[in-house]
C-alpha positions in Angstrom: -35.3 -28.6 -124.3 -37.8 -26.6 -121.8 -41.0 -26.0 -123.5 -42.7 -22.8 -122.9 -45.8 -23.4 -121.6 -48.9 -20.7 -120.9 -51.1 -21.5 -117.7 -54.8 -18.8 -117.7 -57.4 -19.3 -115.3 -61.1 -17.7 -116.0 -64.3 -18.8 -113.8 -67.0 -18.2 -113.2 -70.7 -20.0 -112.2 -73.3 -18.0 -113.2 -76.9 -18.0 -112.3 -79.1 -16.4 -114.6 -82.2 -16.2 -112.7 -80.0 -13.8 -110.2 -81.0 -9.8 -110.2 -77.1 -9.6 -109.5 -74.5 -9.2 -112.8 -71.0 -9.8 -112.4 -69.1 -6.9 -114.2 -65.6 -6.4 -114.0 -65.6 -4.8 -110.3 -66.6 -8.8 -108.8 -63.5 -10.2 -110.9 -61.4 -7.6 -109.2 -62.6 -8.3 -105.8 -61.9 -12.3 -106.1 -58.6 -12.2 -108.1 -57.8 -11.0 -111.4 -54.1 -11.4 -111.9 -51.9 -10.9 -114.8 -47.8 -12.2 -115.7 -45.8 -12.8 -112.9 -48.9 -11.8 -110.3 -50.5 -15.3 -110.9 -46.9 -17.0 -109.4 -47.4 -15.1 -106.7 -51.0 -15.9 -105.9 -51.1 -19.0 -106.6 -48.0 -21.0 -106.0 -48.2 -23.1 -102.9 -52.4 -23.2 -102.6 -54.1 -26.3 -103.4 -55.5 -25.1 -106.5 -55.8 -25.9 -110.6 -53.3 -23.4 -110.7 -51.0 -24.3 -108.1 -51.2 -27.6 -109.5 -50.3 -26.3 -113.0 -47.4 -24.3 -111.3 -45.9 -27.1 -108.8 -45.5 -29.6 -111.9 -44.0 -27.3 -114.7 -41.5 -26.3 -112.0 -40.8 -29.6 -111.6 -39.7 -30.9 -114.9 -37.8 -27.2 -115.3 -40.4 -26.0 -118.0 -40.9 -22.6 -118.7 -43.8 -21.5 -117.0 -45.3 -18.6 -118.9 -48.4 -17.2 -116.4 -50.7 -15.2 -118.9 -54.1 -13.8 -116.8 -56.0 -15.7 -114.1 -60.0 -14.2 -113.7 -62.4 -15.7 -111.0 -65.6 -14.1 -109.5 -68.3 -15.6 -106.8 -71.2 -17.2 -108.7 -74.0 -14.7 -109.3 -75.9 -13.2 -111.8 -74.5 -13.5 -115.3 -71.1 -11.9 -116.6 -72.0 -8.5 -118.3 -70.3 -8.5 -121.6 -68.1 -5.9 -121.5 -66.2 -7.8 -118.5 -65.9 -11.0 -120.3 -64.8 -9.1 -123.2 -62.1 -7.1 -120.9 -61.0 -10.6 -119.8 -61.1 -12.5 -122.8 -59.1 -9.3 -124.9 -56.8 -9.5 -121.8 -56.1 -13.1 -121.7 -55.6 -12.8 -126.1 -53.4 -9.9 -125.7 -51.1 -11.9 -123.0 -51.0 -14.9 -125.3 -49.9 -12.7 -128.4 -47.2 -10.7 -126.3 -46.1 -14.1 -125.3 -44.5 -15.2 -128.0 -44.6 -19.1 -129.7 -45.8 -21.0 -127.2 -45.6 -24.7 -126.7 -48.6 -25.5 -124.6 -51.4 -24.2 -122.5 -52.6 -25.0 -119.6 -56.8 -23.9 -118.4 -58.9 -23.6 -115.4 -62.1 -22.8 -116.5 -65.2 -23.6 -114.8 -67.5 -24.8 -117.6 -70.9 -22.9 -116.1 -70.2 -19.3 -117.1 -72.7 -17.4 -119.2 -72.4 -13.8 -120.4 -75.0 -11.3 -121.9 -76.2 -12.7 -125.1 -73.4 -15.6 -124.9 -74.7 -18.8 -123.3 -71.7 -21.0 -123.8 -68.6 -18.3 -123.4 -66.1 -21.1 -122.8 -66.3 -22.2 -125.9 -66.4 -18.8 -127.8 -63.0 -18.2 -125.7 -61.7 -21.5 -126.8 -61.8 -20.9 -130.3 -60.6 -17.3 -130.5 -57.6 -19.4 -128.2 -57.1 -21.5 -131.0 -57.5 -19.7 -134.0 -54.9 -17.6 -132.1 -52.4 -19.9 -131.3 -52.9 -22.7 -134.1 -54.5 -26.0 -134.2 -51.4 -27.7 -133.7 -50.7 -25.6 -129.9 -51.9 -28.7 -127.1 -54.7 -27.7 -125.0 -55.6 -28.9 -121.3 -58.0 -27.8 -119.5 -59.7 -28.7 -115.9 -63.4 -28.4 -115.2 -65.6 -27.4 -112.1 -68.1 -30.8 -111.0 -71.0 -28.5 -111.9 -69.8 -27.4 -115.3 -72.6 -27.3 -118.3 -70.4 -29.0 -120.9 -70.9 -28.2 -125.0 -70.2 -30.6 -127.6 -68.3 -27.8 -128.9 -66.2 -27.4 -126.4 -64.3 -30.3 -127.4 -63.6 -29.2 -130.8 -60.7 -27.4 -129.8 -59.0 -30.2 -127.4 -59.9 -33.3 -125.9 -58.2 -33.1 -122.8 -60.3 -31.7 -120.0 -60.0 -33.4 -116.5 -63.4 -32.6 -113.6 -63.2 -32.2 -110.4 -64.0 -35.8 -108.6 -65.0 -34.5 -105.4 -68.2 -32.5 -103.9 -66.9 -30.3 -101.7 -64.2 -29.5 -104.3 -61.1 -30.8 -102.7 -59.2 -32.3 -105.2 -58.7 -29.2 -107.8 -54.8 -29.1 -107.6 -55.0 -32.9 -108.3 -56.8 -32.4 -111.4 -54.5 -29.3 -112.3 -52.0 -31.8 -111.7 -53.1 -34.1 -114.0 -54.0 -31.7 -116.6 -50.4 -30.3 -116.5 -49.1 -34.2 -116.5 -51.0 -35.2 -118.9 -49.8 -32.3 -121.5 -46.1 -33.0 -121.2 -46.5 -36.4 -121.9 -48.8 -35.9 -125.4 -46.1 -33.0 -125.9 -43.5 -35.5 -125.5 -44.9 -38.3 -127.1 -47.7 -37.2 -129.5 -49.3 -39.9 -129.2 -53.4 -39.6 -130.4 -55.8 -38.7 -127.3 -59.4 -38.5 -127.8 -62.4 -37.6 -126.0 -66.1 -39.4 -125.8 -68.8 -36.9 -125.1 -72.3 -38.1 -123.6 -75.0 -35.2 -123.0 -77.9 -36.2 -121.1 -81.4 -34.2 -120.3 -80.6 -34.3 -117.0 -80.6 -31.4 -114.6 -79.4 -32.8 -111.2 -80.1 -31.0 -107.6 -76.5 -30.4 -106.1 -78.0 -30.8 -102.6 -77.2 -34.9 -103.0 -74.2 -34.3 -105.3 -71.4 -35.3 -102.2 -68.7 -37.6 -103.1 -68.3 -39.1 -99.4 -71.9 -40.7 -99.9 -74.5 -41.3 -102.1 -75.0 -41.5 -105.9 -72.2 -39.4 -107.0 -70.0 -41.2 -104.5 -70.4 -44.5 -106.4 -70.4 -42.6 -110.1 -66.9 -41.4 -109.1 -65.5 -44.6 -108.0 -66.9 -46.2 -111.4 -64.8 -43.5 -113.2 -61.9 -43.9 -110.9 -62.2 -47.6 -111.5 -62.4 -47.3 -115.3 -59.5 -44.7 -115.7 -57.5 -48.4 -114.1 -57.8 -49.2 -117.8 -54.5 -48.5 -119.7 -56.0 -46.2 -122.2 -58.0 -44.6 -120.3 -56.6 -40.8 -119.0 -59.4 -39.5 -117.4 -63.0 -40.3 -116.9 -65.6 -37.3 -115.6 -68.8 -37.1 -114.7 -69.9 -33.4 -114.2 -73.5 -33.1 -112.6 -74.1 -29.4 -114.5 -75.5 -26.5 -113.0 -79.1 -26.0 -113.0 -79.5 -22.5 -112.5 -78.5 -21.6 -116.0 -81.2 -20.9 -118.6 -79.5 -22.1 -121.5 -79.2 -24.6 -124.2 -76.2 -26.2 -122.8 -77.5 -27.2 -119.0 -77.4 -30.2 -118.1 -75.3 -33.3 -117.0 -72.3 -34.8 -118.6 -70.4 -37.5 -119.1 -65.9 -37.0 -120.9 -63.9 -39.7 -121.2 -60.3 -38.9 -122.4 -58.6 -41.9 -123.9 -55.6 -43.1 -126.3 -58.5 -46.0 -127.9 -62.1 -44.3 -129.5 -63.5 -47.5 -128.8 -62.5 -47.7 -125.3 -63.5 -44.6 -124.0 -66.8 -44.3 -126.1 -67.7 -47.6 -124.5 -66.7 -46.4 -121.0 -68.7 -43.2 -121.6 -71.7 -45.1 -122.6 -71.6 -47.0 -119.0 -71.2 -44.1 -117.1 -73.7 -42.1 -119.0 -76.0 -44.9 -118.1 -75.4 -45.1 -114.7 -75.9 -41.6 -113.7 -79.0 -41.7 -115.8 -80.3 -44.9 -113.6 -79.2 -42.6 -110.4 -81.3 -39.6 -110.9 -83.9 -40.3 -108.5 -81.2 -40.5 -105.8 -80.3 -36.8 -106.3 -83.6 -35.4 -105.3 -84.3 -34.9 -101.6 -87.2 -33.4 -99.8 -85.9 -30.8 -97.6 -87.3 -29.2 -94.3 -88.2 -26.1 -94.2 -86.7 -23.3 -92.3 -89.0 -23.9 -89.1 -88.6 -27.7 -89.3 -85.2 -27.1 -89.7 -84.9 -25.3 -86.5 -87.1 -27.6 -84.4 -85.1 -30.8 -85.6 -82.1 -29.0 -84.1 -83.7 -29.1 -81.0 -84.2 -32.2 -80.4 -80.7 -33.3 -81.0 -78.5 -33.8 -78.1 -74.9 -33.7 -78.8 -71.5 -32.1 -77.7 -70.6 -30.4 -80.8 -72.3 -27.6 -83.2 -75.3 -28.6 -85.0 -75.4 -26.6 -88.7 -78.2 -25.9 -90.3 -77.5 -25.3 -94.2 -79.6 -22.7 -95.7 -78.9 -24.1 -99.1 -81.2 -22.1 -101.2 -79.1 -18.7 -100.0 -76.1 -20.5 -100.6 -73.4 -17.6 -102.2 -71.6 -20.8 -104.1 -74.7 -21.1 -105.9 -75.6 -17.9 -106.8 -77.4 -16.6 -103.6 -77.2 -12.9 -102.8 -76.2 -14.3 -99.5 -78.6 -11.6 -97.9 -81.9 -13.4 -97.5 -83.3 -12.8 -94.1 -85.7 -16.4 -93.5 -83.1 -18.2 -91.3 -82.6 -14.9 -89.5 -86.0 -14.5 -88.5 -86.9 -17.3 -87.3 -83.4 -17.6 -84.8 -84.7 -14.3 -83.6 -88.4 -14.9 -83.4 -87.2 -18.1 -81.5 -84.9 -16.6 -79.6 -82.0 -18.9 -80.3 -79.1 -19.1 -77.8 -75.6 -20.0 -78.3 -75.9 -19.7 -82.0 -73.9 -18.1 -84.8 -75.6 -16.7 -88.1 -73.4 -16.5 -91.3 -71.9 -14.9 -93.7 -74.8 -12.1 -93.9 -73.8 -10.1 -96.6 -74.8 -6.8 -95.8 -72.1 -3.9 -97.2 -74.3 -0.9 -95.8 -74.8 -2.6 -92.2 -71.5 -3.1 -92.4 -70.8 0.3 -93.0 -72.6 1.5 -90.2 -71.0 -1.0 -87.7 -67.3 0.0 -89.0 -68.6 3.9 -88.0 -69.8 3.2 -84.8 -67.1 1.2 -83.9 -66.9 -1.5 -81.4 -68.7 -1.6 -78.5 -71.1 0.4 -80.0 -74.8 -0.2 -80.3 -76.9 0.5 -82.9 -80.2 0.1 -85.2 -79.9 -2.1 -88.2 -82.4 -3.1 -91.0 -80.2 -6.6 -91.6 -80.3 -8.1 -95.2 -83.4 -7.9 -98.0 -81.5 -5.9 -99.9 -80.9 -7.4 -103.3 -83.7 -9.6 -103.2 -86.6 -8.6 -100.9 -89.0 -11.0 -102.4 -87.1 -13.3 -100.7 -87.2 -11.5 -97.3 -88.1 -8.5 -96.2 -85.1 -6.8 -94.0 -85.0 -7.4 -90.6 -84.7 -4.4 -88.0 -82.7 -5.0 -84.9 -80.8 -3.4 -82.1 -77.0 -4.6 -82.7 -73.7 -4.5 -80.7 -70.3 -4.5 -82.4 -68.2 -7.4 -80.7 -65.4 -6.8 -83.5 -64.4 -5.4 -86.9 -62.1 -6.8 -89.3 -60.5 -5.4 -92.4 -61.5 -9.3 -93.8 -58.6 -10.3 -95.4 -57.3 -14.5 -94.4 -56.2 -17.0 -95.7 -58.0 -20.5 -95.8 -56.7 -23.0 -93.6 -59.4 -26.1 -94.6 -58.8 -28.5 -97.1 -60.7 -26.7 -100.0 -58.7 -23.8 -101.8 -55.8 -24.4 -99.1 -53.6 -21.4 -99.0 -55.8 -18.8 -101.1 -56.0 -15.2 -99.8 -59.6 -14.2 -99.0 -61.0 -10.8 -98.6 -64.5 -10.6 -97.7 -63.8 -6.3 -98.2 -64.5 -6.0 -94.3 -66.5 -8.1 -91.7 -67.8 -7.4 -88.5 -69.3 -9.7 -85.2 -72.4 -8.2 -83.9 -74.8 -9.5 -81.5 -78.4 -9.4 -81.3 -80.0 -10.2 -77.8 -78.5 -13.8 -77.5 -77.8 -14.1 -81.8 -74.1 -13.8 -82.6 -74.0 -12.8 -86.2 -71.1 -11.8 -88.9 -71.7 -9.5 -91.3 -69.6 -9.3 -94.5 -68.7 -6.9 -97.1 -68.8 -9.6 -100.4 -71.5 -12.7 -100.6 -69.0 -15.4 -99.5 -70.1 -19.1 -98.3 -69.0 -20.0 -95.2 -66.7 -22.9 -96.6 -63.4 -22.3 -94.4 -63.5 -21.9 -90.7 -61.3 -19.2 -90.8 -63.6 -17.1 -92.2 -65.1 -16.6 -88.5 -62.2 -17.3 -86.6 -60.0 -14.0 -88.0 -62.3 -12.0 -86.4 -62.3 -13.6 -83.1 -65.2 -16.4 -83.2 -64.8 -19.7 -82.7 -67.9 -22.0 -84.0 -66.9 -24.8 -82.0 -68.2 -23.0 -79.0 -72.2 -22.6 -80.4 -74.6 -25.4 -79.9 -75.8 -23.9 -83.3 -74.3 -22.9 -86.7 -76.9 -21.3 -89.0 -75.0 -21.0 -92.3 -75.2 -20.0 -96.0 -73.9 -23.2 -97.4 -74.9 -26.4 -99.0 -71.8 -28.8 -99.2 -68.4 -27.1 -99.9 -68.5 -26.2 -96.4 -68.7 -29.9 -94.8 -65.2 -30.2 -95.6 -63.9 -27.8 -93.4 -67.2 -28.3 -91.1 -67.9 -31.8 -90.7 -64.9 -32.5 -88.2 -66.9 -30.0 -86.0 -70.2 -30.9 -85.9 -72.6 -33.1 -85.1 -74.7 -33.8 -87.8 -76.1 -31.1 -90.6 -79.4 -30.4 -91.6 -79.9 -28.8 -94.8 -83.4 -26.5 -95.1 -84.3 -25.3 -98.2 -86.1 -21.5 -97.7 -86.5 -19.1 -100.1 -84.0 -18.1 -101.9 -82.5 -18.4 -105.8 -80.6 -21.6 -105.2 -83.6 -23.6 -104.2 -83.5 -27.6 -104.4 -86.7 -27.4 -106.1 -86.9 -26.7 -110.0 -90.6 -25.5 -110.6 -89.4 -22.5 -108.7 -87.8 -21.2 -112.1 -89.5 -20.5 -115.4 -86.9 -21.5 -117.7 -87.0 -20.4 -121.1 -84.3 -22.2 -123.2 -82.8 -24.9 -121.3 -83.4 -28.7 -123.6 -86.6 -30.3 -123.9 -87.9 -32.6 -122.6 -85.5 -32.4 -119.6 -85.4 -34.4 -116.6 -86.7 -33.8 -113.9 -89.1 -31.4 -115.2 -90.3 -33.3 -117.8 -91.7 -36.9 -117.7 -88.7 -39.2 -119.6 -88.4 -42.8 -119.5 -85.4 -43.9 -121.3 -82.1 -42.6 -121.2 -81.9 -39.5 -123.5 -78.7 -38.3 -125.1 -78.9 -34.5 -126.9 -75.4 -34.7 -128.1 
C-alpha cells in the first residue's frame, strides 16, 4: 500500500551580529515553493530534497510536496516571515490530509526575532499537528546549533558529512531510506545527544583534510556497526548569540547503549581536536604579497573569509578591493561584489559604457568605506544559471542581475543578491572565464573549493574585516553558554546537555 508521505524544506543560517534581517522578500529571492512547485524545483538537483524526491519515487510512494523556504545566511529572520512560513508550511500539512510520514530539510542555525531556537518551536507545532505517532526525519546543515529539544519530537536527523556541503542529497537519501524502513518495520530508533561548550572556527572545518576530516571518518566507521543509522558531528555556527551555539554530537541507533557509547567517543574526540580548528590568518596585505610570490600555471584565490555571504557577510565590504587597486593588480578577477545600486547604474548605461561608481560600503561601512572608481561595462546579465559544480548540482540561481566591469586592469562582477562565489558558473554566464586570471579574489571560505580547487593552484584564506571573521573577540556576545570554549579558559571536556 503507498504511504503518503509530506516532504518541507525551511533554512536558513542566521547571523545575529548582521545589520541585515531576512524578511520574507530574501525567502522569495532564493526559493519559496509550495505543492507541486517543489517537484519542479527540485527533482533532478543534488539536494535534501531531490534526495527525498528520487527515493519516494522509487518505491512508488506518494509524494506529497507541502512548502520548501530557503534564504542566504544574514541577519536574523524577522518574525513575521518565519511566522508566514511556518503558518504556510501548517496550513499545507492540514490541507493535506492523514499523512503517513514526513520528510525535513532544515538547517539547524536559524534564529528569528525573540526566537532563538525556531526549529524546534516549528517541530512541535509539526507534531502537535500531526500526532505523536506521524514518523519524523529530518537532515541537518554541518553548522547547525543543535537543542536538546529538538529531539523530543523525533530522533532521526542525519548531518551533512562533508565541508563544502556536497553530500546533501545523500543525506536526504538516507533520511527518506531510513523512514520507510521504521514505517515498515517499527522497529525502536533512538537518538544520543552530546552538547559541548564548544564554538569551532569553520575556516578549518574541511572534510578533505584536517580535524573534521578524521571526526567524519570515526562516524562513518562507527555507523559500520549494525545498530548504528547514523552518526553526526555538526561543528555549530558561531555567529549566533544564543543559548543553543555551539558544537554537537547525534547518534541515531536501534541499541541506547550503543549509540550513547558511540556518542561519548565522538563527543570526546572533537573536544581533544579543538585546537586544530583555530588558524592564524593573514591579513589582507599579507594575503596579497603571498600571492606574489607563488609561481604557478593556474589561478591563485585568495579567500576573503570574513566577507564570506555563506556566513553572513553583506558581501559588500571593500578591504580586498582596495588593496587590488591600490596595488594595481593585473590579470585578476574580484567577486561576487554585491552592489544592487552600482548595478543599477551599470544596467542604465549599458555596455561599453564608462562610468563613476562608489563600489560597496554600503550595508556595513565600518567595515569599509566605498570605493570610488571609473568603471567600464564589459557585460550585463539578467543573472539567472544553473550550477554546474558538485555542490547544489542542478539548482536555478538568480543573483537578480550581474554585470562585468573593469577597473584600469581589475576585472570585477557585480551582483544584485550577496551570493558566495561557490559555483563557477556564477562567472562564466556572463562571459568570464577564471581560469584565465593569475588571480581570483573571492568572497568565500570553503564551499567554494569544491567547484574551485580543480582550478587553482593553491588558496590562501585572509581574514579582513568583515562579520564572519575567524576571530571570536571580535563579537560581544551576550547569551551564548558559559564558560565556552574558546573564549573561555576550560580544561576538561564540558557537556551542557
Amino acid at each position: 500500500m503507498r504511504k503518503r508521505i509530506g516532504i518541507a524544506f525551511f533554512y536558513h543560517e542566521s547571523h545575529t551580529f548582521s545589520p541585515v534581517k531576512t524578511g520574507i522578500q530574501s525567502f522569495y529571492e532564493e526559493g519559496y515553493y509550495k505543492g507541486r512547485e517543489i517537484l519542479t524545483a527540485y527533482r533532478g538537483t543534488k539536494t535534501e530534497v531531490g534526495g527525498f524526491i528520487d527515493v519516494l519515487e522509487q518505491a512508488e510512494q506518494a509524494i506529497i510536496p507541502l512548502v520548501c523556504a530557503a534564504a542566504i545566511p544574514s541577519g536574523v529572520v524577522t518574525f513575521d516571515a518565519y511566522e508566514e512560513i511556518k503558518t504556510a508550511m501548517l496550513t499545507a500539512i492540514a490541507e493535506a490530509g492523514k499523512l503517513d510520514g514526513l520528510l525535513l530539510a532544515l538547517h539547524g542555525a536559524m534564529v528569528v526575532e525573540g526566537v532563538s531556537d525556531p526549529e524546534s518551536e516549528l517541530l512541535s507545532e509539526i507534531r502537535e499537528q500531526i500526532g505523536a505517532d506521524i514518523p519524523i526525519a529530518a537532515t541537518l546543515d554541518m553548522h547547525a546549533n543543535v537543542s536538546s529539544r529538538m529531539l523530543t519530537f523525533t530522533p532521526l536527523f542525519f548531518g551533512f558529512k562533508t565541508y563544502p556541503h556536497i553530500d546533501m542529497y545523500e543525506q536526504g537519501v538516507r533520511a527518506a531510506q531510513t523512514l520507510l524502513f521504521h514505517m515498515a518495520t517499527k522497529q525502536p530508533i533512538y537518538a544520543s545527544f552530546r552538547k559541548l561548550a564548544l564554538m569551532l572556527p569553520s575556516v578549518n572545518m574541511r572534510t578533505a583534510e584536517g580535524p573534521m576530516a578524521d571526526l567524519m571518518q570515526a562516524a562513518i566507521e562507527a555507523e559500520r556497526n549494525p545498530h548504528i543509522i547514523s552518526a553526526t558531528v555538526l561543528g555549530g555556527f558561531p555567529y549566533c548569540d544564543i543559548p543553543e551555539a555551539g558544537a554537537s554530537v547525534i547518534v541515531v541507533s536501534t541499541d541506547q547503549t550503543i549509540g550513547d557509547a558511540v556518542s561519548d567517543a565522538l563527543a570526546a574526540q572533537l573536544w581533544a581536536a579543538r585546537d586544530q580548528f583555530v588558524m592564524q590568518l593573514p591579513s589582507i596585505p599579507e594575503a596579497i604579497a603571498l600571492a606574489q610570490q607563488i609561481e604557478a600555471d593556474k589561478p591563485i584565490a585568495i579567500a576573503d573569509i570574513a566577507d564570506n555571504p555563506l556566513s553572513g557577510g553583506t558581501g559588500d565590504t571593500t578591504g580586498l578591493l582596495r588593496e587590488l587597486l591600490l596595488r594595481d593588480e593585473d590579470h585578476a578577477l574580484f567577486g561576487a561584489m554585491y552592489d544592487p545600486e552600482s548595478l543599477q547604474a551599470c544596467m542604465n548605461a549599458g555596455v561599453g559604457a564608462q562610468l563613476k561608481l562608489q563600489l560597496g560600503g554600503r550595508l556595513a561601512p565600518e567595515y569599509g568605506e566605498p570605493v570610488e572608481v571609473i568603471a567600464e561595462v564589459i557585460k550585463l546579465s539578467d543573472g539567472r544559471f544553473h550550477n554546474t559544480g558538485p555542490m547544489n548540482t542542478g539548482l536555478g540561481i538568480d543573483t537578480k542581475g550581474a554585470a562585468h566591469i573593469r577597473v584600469r586592469k581589475l576585472d570585477i562582477l557585480l551582483t544584485g543578491r550577496a551570493l558566495s562565489a561557490n559555483d563557477i558558473e556564477l562567472f562564466r554566464h556572463i562571459g568570464i572565464e577564471p581560469t584565465l586570471y593569475k588571480l581570483l579574489a573571492l568572497k568565500v571560505k570553503n564551499h567554494f573549493r569544491a567547484a574551485f580547487d580543480p582550478i587553482v593552484s593553491e588558496v590562501i584564506y585572509t581574514d579582513g574585516p568583515g562579520l564572519a571573521s575567524n576571530v571570536f573577540k571580535h563579537f560581544t556576545y551576550h547569551h551564548i553558554p558559559r564558560p565556552i570554549w574558546p573564549i573561555d579558559d576550560i580544561d576538561s571536556l564540558p557537556l551542557i546537555e
